[in-house]
C-alpha positions in Angstrom: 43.2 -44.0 26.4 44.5 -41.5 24.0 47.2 -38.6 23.4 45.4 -35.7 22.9 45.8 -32.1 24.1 43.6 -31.2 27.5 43.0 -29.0 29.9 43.8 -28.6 33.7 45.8 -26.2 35.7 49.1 -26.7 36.1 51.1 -28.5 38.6 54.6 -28.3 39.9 56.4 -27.0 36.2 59.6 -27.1 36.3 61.8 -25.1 33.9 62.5 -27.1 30.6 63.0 -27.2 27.0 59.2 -27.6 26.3 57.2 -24.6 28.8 55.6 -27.5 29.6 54.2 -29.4 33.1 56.8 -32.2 34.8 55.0 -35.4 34.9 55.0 -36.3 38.5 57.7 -39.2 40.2 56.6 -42.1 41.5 56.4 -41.9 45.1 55.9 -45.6 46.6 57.7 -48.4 44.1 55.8 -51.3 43.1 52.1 -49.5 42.9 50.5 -47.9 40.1 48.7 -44.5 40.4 45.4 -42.6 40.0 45.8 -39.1 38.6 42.2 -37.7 39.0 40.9 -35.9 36.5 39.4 -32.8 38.4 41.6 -30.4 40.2 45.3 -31.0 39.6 47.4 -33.9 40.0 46.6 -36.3 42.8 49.0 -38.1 44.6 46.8 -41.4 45.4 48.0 -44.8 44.7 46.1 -47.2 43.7 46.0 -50.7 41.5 44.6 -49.0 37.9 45.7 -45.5 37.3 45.1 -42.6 35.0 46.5 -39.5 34.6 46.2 -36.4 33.1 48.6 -33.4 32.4 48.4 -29.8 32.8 47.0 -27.9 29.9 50.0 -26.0 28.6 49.0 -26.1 24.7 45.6 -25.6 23.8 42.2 -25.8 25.3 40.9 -27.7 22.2 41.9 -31.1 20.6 41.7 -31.3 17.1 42.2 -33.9 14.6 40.8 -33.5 11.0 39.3 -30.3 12.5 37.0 -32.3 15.1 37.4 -31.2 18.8 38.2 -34.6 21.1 37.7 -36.0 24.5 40.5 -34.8 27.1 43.0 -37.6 27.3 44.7 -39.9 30.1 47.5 -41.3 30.5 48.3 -44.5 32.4 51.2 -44.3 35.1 52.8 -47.6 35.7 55.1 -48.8 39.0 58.1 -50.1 37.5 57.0 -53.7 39.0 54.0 -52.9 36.3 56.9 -53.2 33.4 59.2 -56.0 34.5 55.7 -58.4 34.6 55.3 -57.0 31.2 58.6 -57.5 29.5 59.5 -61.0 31.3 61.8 -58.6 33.6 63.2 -57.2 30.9 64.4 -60.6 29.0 66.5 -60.4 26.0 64.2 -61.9 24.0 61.6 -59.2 24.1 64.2 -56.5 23.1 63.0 -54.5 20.1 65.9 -52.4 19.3 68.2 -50.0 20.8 68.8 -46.6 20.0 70.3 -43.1 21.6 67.6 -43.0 24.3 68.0 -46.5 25.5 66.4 -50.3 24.7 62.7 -50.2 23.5 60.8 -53.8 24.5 57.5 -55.6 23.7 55.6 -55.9 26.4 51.9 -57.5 27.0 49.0 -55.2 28.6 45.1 -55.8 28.9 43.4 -54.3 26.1 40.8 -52.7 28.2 42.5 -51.8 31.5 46.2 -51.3 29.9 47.3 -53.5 33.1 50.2 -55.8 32.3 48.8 -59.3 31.2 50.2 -62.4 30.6 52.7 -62.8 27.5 51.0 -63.4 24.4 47.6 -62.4 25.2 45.6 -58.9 25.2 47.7 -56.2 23.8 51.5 -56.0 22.7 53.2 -52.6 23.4 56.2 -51.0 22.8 57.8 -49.8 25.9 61.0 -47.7 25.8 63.4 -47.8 29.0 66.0 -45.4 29.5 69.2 -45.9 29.6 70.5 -44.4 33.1 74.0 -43.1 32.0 72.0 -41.0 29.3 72.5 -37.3 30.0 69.9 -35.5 28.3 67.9 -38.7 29.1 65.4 -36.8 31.8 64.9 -33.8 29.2 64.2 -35.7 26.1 62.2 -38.0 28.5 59.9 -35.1 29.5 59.3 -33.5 26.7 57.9 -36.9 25.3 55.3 -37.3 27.8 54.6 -33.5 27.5 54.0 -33.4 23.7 53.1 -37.0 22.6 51.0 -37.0 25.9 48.4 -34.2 24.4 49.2 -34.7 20.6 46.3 -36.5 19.2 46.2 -37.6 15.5 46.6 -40.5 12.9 50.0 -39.6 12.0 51.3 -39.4 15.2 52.2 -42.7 17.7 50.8 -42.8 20.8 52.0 -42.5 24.2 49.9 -44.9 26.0 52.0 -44.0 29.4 55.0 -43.8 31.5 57.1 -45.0 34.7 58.7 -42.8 36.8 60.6 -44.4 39.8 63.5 -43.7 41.1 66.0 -43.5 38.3 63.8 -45.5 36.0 62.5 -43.5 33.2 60.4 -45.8 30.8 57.9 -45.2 27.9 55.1 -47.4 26.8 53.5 -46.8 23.2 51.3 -48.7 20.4 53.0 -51.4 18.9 54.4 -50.2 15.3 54.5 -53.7 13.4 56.3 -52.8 10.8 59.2 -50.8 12.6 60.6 -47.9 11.1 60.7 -46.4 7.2 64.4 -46.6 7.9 64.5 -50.5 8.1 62.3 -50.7 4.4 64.0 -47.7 2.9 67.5 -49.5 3.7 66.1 -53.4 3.8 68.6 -54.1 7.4 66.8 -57.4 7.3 66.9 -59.3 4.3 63.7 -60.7 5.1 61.7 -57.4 4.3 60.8 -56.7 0.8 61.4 -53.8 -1.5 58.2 -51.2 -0.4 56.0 -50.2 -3.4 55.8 -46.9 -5.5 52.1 -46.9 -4.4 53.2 -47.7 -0.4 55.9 -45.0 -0.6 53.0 -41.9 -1.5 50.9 -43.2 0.8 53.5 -43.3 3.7 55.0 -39.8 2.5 51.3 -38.2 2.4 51.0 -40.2 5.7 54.0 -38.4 7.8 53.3 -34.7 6.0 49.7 -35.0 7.1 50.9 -35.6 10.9 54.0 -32.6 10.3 50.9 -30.4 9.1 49.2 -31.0 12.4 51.6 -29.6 14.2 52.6 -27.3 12.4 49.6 -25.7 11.8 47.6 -26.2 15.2 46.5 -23.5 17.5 49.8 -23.9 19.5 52.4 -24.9 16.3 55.0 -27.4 17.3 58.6 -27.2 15.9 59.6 -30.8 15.5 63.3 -31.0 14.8 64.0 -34.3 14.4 62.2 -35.4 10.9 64.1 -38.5 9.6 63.1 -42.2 8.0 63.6 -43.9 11.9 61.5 -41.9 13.3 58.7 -42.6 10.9 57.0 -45.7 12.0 54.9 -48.0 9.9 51.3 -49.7 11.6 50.0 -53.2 10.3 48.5 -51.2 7.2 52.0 -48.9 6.5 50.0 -46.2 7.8 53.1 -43.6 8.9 52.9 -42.4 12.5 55.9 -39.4 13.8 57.3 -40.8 16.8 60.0 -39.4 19.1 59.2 -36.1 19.9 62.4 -36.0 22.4 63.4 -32.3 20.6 60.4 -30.9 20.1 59.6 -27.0 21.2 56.3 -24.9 21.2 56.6 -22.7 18.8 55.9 -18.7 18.6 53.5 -17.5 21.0 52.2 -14.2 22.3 52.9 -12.3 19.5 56.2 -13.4 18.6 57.2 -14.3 15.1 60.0 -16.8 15.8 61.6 -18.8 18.4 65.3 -18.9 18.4 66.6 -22.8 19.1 70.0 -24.7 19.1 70.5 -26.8 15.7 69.1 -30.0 16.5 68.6 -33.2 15.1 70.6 -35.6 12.7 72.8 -33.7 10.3 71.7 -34.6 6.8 68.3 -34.5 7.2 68.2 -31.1 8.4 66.9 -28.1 6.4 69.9 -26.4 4.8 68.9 -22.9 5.6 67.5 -24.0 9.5 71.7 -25.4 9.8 73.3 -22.2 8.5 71.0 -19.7 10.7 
């Protein structure tokens, strides 16, 4: 399992803020899917499922300049999720934020299958919340970038739901949470991060802006701030939320003209007033 950029032609794309491929709807509730890898998108249920996205970035993955394996992304039945999170207990909430309540969830280490609670592999998994408007978008554009992204300093997107109106998200767990939490100590049970912690997290997240900035296909962020900077066992930083992210230039063209996005105050001066 990875996120790294692949390559296969392109299935049913639908216009969207990315140029990217739609990830494909669940069709019968309750069953997870096979995407094959060969071909296009196939439409096959089955118990353990895969899948891979249409190659819309580069033909190459790179991280610290080494070309890797074409990724896969699991596509779970939202039965898959509800075993996972107790049925979405309050207990196993995370947090809550704009795009709706993120959970811990339990899944096999080896098969990514939900398992029983407290053994294999926690996850995060991020459900949307249904009266969200720019939900679906945001949504999307996830699964399209973080889906193909592959490197240290970004989280991964280990895979999605689909079904119906349920639009969920399921990523490595981030023990530590987010810089925000240290930088602002919310819980008084966290301590004061280190001068020597700080660097390390700040060369961390400007090694995975880097990435994208300077890949083949360059990828305007837009939404840099401390809570979306999460922290591993190790405080290894990781970019996550990739909900306004666009391609950028391409074909030529030296700029791509966007909408101000993001959080006020921790956007560019000069990207605000142009």
């Amino acid at each position: 399992m990875g996120n790294c950029f692949g390559s296969e032609p392109a299935v049913d794309p639908k216009p969207s803020s990315t140029n990217l491929s739609t990830p494909t709807k669940q069709s019968t509730p309750g069953t997870s899917r096979d995407y094959s890898s060969g071909g296009g998108l196939s439409a096959t249920s089955s118990s353990a499922g895969l899948s891979r996205f249409s190659a819309a970035l580069s033909d190459d993955a790179y991280v610290a300049g080494e070309i890797l394996p074409i990724p896969n992304l699991k596509i779970y039945s939202f039965s898959d999720l509800k075993n996972a999170t107790r049925n979405f207990k309050s207990d196993m909430v995370l947090g809550v934020g704009g795009f709706g309540t993120v959970y811990k969830g339990w899944v096999d280490e080896k098969t990514l299958m939900p398992s029983k609670i407290g053994t294999g592999m926690m996850v995060a998994i991020k459900k949307l919340n249904p009266e969200s408007m720019q939900g679906f978008e945001e949504w999307q554009s996830e699964v399209n970038f973080l889906g193909r992204l592959c490197h240290p300093n970004l989280v991964k997107l280990l895979g999605y739901c689909w079904e119906d109106k349920e639009l969920l998200l399921i990523y490595e767990f981030m023990q530590k949470g987010s810089l925000e939490n240290h930088l602002f100590r919310r819980n008084a049970a966290i301590e004061p991060l280190s001068w020597d912690l700080r660097l390390k997290i700040a060369i961390g997240a400007a090694r995975g802006l880097a990435f994208l900035h300077t890949s083949d296909k360059q990828v305007i962020y837009r939404d840099f701030k401390a809570s979306n900077i999460l922290l591993d066992g190790s405080y290894n930083a990781k970019i996550s939320d990739f909900g306004l992210a666009k391609l950028g230039p391409s074909g030529g063209d030296s700029h791509v003209t966007t909408r101000v996005m993001g959080t006020y105050g921790y956007a560019a001066p000069e990207y605000v007033a142009t």
